[in-house]
C-alpha positions as CSV (number, residue, x, y, z in Angstrom):
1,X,-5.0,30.3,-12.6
2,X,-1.3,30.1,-12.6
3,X,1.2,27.3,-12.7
4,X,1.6,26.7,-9.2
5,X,-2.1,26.5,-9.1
6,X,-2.9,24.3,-11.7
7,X,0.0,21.8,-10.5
8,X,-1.7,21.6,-7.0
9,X,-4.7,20.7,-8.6
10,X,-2.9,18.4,-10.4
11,X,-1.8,16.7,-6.6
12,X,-5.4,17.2,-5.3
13,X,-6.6,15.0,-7.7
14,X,-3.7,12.3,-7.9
15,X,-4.2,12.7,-4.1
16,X,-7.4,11.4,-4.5
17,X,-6.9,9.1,-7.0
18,X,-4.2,7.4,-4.4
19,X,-7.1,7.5,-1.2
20,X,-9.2,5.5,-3.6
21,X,-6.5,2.8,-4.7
22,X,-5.7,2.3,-1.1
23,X,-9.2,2.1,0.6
24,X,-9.6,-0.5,-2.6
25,X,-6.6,-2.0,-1.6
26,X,-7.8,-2.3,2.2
27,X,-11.0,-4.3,1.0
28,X,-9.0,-6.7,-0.5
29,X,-6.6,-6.6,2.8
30,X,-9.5,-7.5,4.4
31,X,-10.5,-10.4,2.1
32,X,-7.0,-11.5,2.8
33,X,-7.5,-11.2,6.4
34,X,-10.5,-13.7,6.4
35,X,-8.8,-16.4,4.3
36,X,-6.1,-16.4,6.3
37,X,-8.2,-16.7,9.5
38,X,-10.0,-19.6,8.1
39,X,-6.7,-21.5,7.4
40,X,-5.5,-21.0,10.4
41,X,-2.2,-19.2,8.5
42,X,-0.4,-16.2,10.3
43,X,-0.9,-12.5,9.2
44,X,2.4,-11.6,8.5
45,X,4.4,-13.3,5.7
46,X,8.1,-12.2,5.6
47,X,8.6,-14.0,2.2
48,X,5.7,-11.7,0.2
49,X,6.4,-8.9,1.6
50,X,10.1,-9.1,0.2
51,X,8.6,-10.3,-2.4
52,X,7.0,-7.4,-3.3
53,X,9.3,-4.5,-2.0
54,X,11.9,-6.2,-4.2
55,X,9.3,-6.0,-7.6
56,X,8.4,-2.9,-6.5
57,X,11.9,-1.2,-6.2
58,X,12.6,-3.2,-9.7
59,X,9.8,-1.6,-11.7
60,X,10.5,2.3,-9.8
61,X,11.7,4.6,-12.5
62,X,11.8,7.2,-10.3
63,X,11.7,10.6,-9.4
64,X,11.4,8.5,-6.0
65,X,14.4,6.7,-4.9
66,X,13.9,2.8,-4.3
67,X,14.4,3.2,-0.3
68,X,11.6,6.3,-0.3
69,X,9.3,3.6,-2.5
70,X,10.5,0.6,0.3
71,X,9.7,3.1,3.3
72,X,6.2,4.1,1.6
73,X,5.3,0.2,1.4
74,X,6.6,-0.5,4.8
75,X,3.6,1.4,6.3
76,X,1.7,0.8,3.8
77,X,2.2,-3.1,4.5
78,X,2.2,-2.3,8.6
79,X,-1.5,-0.5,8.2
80,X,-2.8,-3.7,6.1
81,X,-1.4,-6.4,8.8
82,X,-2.9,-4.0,11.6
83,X,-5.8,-3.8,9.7
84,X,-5.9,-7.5,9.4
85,X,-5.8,-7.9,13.1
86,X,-8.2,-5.6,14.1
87,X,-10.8,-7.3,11.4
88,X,-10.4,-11.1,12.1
89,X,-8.1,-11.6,14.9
């Protein structure tokens, strides 16, 4: 096998790695979802989302830049609200 092999492995299995943080991250999304329902509170919160982008883009040491790691989380965030609204709403 030769390096440009064994690297794409290497992303296959990150790859995977990242599906399984973000189905586990739409679980708890959903959770969210629920809670929020019950309280009668709106999906989308403005202030936690900035919130988090701006922790996020603190703690990136790269080789991202902080805008491809805000644009990432944008959609990221975007699929969990939709997901939200399509669960409970």
């Amino acid at each position: 096998m030769n390096n440009i092999q064994i690297l794409r492995r290497a992303i296959t299995d990150l790859d995977r790695e990242l599906l399984g943080i973000l189905n586990k991250r739409g679980q708890i999304v959903r959770k969210i979802g629920t809670e929020k329902k019950k309280l009668n509170l709106n999906i989308y919160d403005s202030k936690r989302e900035d919130e988090l982008l701006t922790k996020l883009k603190d703690s990136n040491n790269g080789p991202y830049s902080s805008q491809m790691i805000e644009e990432i989380f944008k959609c990221i965030f975007k699929f969990s609200k939709d997901l939200q609204k399509t669960e409970n709403y």
